[in-house]
KOLZADREN-392073 format. One record per residue: residue in one letter; y, z, x of N, C-alpha, C in turn. Coordinates in steps of 0.2 Angstrom, whole numbers, plus 5000, padded with zeros to 4 digits. Each point is the difference from the previous one (the first is absolute). Layout:
aYZXYZXYZX
...
//
This chain:
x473149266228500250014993500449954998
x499749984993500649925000500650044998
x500050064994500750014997500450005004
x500750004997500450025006500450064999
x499950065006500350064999500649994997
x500150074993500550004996500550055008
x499850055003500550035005499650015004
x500350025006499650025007500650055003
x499350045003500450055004499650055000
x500250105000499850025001499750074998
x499650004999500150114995499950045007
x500650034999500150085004499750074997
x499650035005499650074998500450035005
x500550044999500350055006500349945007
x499450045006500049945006499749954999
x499749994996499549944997500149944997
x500149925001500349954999499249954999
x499949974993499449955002500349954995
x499949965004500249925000499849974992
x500249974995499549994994500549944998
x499549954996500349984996499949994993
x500549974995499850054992499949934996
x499449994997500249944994499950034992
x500349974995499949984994499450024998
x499950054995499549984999500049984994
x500249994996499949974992500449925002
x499849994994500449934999499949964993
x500549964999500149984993499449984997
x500150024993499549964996500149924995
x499549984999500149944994500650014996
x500549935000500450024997500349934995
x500450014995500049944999501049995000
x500149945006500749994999500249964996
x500650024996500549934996500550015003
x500349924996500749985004500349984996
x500950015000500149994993500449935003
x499849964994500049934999500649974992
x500349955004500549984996499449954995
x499850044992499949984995500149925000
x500549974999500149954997500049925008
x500050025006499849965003499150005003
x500050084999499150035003500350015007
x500349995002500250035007500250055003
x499950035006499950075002500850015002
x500350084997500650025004500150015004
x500449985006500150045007500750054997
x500250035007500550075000500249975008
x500750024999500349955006500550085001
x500050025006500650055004500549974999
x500650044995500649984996500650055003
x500249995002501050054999500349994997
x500450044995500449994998500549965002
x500249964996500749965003499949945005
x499350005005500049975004499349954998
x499650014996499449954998499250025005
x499749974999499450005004500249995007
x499850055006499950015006499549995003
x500050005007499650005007499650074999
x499149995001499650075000500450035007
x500049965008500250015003500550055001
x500749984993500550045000500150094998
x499450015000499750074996499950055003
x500550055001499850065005499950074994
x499950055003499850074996500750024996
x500350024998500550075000499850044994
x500250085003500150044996500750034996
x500050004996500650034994500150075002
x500649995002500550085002500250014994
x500449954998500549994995499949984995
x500349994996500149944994500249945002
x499649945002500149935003500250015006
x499650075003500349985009499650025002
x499449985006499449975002500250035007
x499350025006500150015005499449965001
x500249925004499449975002499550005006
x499549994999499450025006499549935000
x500250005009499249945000499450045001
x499649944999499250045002499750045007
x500549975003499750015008500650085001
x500450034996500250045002499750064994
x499749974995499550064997499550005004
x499649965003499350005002500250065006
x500650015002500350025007500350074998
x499750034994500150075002499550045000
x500050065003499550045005499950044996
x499350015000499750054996499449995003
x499750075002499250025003499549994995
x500050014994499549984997500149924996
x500349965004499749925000499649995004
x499750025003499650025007499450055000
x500250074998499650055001500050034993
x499150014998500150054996499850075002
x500450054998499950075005499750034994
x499450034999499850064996500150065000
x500550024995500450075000499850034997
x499350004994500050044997499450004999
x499550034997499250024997500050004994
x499649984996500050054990499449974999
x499650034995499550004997500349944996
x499649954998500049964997500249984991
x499550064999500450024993500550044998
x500549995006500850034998500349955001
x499949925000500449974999499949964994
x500650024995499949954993499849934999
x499549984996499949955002500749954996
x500350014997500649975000500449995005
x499950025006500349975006499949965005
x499449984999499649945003500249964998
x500049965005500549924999499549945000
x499949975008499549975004499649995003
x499250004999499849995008499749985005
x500150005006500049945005499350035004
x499749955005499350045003500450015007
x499850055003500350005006499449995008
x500049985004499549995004500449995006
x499550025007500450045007500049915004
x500649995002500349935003499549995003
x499650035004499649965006499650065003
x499549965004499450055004500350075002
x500550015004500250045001500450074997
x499949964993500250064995499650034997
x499349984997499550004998499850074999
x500050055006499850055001500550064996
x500549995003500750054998499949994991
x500049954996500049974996499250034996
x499650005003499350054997500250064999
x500350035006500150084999500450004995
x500649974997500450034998499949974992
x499249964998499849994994499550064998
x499750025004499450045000500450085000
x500650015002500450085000500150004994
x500549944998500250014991499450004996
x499549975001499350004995499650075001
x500050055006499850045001500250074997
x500849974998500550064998500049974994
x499949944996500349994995500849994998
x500250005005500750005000500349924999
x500650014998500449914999500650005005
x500049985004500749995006500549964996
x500850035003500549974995500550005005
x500449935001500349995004500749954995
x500549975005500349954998500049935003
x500049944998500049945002500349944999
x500550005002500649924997499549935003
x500049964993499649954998500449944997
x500049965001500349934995500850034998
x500450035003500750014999500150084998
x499550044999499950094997499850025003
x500250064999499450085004499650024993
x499350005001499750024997499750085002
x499850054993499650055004499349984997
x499550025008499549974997499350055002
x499549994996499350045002499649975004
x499650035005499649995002499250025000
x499449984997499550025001499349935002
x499650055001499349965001499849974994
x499649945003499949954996499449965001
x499450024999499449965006500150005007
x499849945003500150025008500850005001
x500649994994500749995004500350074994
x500649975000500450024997500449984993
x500450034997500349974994500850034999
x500349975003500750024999500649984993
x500150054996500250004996500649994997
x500549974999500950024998499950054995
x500550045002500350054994500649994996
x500150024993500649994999500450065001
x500749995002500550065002500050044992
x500150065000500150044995500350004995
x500849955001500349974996500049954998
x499449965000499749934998499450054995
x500050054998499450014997500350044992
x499949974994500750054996499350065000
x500150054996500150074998499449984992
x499550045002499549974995500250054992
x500350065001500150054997500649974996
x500549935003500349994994499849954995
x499449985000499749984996499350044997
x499950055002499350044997500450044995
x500650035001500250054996499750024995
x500249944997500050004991499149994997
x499450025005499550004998499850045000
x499750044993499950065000499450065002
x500050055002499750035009499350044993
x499549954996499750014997499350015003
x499650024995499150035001499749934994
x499649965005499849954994499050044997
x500349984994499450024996499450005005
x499750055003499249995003499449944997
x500150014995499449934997500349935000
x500850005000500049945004500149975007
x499950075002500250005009499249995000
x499550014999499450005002500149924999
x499949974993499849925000500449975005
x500550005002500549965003499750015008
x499750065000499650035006499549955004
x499649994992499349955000500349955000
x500349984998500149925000500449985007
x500250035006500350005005499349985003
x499550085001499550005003499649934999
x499849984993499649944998500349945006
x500850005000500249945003500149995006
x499750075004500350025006499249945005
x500549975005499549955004500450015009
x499749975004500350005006500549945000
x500550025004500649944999499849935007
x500049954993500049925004500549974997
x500550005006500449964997499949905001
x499350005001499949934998500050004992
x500050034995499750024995500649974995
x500950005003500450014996500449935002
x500249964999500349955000500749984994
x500449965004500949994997499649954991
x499850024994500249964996500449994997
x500650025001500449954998499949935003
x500150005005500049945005499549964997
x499450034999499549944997500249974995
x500450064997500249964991500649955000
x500250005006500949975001499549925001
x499550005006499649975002499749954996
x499950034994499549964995500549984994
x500650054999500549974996500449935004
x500249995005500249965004499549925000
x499250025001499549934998500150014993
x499950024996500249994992500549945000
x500650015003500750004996500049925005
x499750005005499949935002499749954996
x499250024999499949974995500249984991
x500450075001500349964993500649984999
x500249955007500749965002500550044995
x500150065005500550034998500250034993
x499549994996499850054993500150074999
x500650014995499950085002499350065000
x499950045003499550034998500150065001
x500050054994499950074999499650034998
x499650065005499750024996499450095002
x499850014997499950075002500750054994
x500049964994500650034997499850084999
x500150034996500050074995499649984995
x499250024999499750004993500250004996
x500149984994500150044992499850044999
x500550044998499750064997499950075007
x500049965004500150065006500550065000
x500050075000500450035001500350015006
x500550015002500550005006500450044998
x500350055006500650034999499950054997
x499450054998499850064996499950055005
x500250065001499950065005499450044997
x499749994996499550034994499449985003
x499850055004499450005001499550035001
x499450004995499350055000499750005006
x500250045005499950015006499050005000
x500050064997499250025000499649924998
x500249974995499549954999500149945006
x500649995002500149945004499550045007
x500050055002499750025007499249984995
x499650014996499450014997499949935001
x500449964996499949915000499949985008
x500550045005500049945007499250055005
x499950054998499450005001499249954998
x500450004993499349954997499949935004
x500849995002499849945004500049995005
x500150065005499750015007499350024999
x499550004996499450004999499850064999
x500450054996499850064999499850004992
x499749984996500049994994499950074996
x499550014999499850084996499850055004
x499949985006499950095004500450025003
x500949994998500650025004500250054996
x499849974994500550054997499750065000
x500850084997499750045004499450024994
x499550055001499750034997500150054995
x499750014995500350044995499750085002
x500550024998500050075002499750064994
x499350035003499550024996500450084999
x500050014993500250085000499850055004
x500450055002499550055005499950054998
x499450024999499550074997500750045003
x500450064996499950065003499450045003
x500350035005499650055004500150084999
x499750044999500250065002500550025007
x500250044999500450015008499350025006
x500249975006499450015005500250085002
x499650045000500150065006499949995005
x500650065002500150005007499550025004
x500049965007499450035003500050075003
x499550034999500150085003500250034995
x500150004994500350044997499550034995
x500350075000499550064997500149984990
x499450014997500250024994500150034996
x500650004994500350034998499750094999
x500450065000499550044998500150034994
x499350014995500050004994500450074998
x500250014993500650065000499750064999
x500350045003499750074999499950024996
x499750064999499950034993500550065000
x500350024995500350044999499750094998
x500050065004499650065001499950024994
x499250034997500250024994500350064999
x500450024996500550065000499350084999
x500450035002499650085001500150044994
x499450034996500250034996500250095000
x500350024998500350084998499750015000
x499650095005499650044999500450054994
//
């Protein structure tokens, strides 16, 4: 495999140790770098490692420390961070099971493809992707990576695996402090329907070839512009005249009726008109006897 493992080591299942290594699995997109540049020569800024009092320094000079205090530092070299001991630099242990959808997805971090170190792992490594696909289950363990412990998931993933960062519970704010203030309303039915349709109209199977970074295109094409026009300013994509902006006012029912029209629903979205309905007598009950018609009253006896 050309990449080069991001770690190596081990997942533990109880008495169970299989050998694995983990890579990356995303990676950067198209991007567009600037550099900031001294205007009036055209030439590029450097940044020089400064002390106060003492000027620019040796990169060599440059150790860790941490702040205890206010301007007083406990310094640390590299080789004494890299030297402290921790099992899960090494091992990841799976301590726990959960159904997948109990883990928010707000706590997804990263995810890396995980694959068994060598021939000899291969096996252990099958059983213990086909157990959690079988149960549906996510394995969750911890695992110190590039200077942290992370908590991370574990599931099936084609023939390998997909291990995941989690974020710790206090990396993640409290969604409730921001939902409070919206209120725990019933939206109109006939505009739940249209909003309904125009989901369903747009609804496709996800390709993410489909979506690509435009800004970047535009940074891309503003950047050959601006060459060409030696450095002429060029603005553009202003605000329309006459465009409204800033108004919270809005005809909900007609704007959902217009983005129908133009997702291609023209005149058979809208809903249909609702025909009066006949009265009906009331149904009788099944089984039920008919009324019985009223007595007659005896006729009275006359006096001998």
């Amino acid at each position: 495999m050309a990449a080069r493992a991001y770690w190596q080591g081990q997942i533990r299942l109880a008495l169970v140790s299989i050998p694995v290594e983990i890579y990356s699995a995303t990676k950067s997109g198209a991007q567009i770098s600037f550099k900031q540049i001294h205007e009036p020569t055209g030439k590029p800024i450097h940044y020089e490692k400064v002390v106060t009092g003492v000027g620019p320094i040796d990169v060599d000079e440059i150790v860790k420390g941490y702040e205890v205090s206010k301007g007083e530092y406990v310094l640390l070299d590299q080789d004494e961070i890299d030297a402290v001991k921790l099992e899960s630099k090494k091992t990841l242990e799976l301590t726990q099971f959960v159904d997948q959808s109990e883990i928010d997805v707000l706590y997804y971090e990263k995810p890396y493809f995980v694959v068994p170190a060598d021939d000899l792992a291969e096996e252990a490594f099958i059983v213990l992707r086909e157990a959690l696909r079988r149960s549906k289950k996510v394995g969750l363990g911890q695992l110190a990576m590039r200077g942290r412990e992370y908590v991370v998931s574990l599931k099936p993933c084609g023939r390998g695996m997909v291990l995941e960062t989690l974020r710790y519970a206090d990396e993640v704010n409290k969604a409730q402090n921001y939902f409070r203030e919206i209120p725990d309303a019933t939206p109109d039915p006939e505009l739940l329907d249209l909003a309904s349709a125009l989901i369903d109209r747009k609804t496709a199977a996800f390709d993410p070839q489909v979506f690509h970074d435009r800004y970047v295109d535009a940074l891309k094409a503003l950047v050959e512009r601006k060459r060409k026009a030696h450095g002429e300013k060029i603005i553009e994509d202003a605000d329309k005249p006459g465009a409204k902006s800033g108004s919270n006012v809005v005809d909900l029912m007609a704007a959902l009726k217009k983005s129908m029209e133009k997702s291609g629903a023209a005149n058979d979205t809208d809903p249909p008109a609702k025909k009066p309905v006949a009265k009906k007598p009331p149904a009788k009950k099944p089984g039920a006897k008919p009324a019985p018609a009223p007595a007659k009253k005896p006729a009275a006896r006359k006096r001998a």
